[in-house]
N, C-alpha and C positions, 0 to 999 in steps of 0.2 A: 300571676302574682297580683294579690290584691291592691288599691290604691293607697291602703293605710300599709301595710308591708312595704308597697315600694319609696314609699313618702318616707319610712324609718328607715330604708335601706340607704337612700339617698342620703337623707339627715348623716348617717354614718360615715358617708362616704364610700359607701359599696362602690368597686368597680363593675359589676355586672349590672347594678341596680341602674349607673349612668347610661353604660348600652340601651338596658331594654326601654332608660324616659327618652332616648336618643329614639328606638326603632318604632316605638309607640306615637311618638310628634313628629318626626322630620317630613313627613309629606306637606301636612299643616303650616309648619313653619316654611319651608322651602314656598309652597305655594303663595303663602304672605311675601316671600321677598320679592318673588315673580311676579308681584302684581302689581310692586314701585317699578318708576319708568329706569329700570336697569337692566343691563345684559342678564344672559344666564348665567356668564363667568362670577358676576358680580353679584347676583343673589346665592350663587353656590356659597363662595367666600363669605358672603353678607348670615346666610345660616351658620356656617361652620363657627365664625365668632362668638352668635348669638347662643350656638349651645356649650362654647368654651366659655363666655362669661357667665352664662346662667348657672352651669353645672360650680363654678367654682364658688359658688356661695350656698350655703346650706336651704333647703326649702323648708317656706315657713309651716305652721298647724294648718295652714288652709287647704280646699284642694290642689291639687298637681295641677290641674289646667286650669284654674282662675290664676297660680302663680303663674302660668308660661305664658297664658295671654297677657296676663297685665305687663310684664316684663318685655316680652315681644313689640307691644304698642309703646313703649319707652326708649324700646331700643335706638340708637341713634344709628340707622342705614346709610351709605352714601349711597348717592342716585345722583345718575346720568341719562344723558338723552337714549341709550339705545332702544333700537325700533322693536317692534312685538306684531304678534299675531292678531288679527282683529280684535276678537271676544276680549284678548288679553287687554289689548290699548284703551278697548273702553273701558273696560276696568280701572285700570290706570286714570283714566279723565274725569272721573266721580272725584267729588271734595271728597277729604280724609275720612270724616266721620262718616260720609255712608259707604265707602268702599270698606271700610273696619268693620261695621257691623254686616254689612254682604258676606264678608269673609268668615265673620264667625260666623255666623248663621247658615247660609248657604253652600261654603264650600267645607269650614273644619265642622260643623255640622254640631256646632255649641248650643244648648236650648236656651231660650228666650230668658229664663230666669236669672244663671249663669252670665248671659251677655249682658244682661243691664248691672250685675256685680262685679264683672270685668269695669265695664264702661262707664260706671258709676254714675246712672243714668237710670232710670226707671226705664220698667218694662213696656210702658207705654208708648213710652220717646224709640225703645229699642223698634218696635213697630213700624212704627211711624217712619222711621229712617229708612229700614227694612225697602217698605214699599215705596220709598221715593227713589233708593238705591237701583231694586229690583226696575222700576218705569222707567228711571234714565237711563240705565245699562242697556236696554233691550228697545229702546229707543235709534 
């Protein structure tokens, strides 16, 4: 299904159209919640919300993934201390704004252009974050 098909099908309220923006993001999202300092239990739950509030409101004319990211960085998660995997913790220990753009770039695999229209930031700054992101994490 194309991205303008599934954008009207949504817009309609299709129910197949919500599964497949469900089976097409949930790795991206889940991975996003996984990388606040919270259980698994608690990013499971913390996705399931975020595609129950997002799917209940219509998507705008923009793309599909500039609404799920901008939405997702809005999202209000609860976060608790539990403990994580190495890679993961540091992940977790990066300020906000460069663990955000780590994630879109690096792990949901958003291009550069996109992340600085998410981020409402130039593509420059998106950069720039990028590689301060990428030195600390691997630090």
């Amino acid at each position: 299904m194309t991205e303008e098909l599934l954008r009207e099908s949504l817009r309609r309220g299709a129910p197949l159209a919500r599964e497949e923006f469900v089976r097409l993001h949930q790795d991206a999202v889940y991975t996003w919640f996984r990388s606040l300092p919270m259980g698994e239990e608690a990013a499971t739950q913390a996705a399931i919300s975020f595609f129950q509030r997002l799917l209940s409101t219509r998507p705008p004319q923009q793309a599909l993934s500039l609404w799920l990211y901008r939405s997702l960085l809005r999202f209000p998660a609860q976060v608790d201390a539990g403990g994580a995997a190495n890679a993961l913790d540091r992940l977790r220990r990066l300020r906000p704004e460069l663990r955000t753009v780590l994630f879109l770039r690096d792990i949901a695999q958003v291009d550069g252009p996109i992340t600085a229209q998410i981020l409402e930031i130039s593509e420059t700054t998106v950069r720039s974050r990028l590689q301060r992101a990428r030195d600390e994490w691997t630090a």
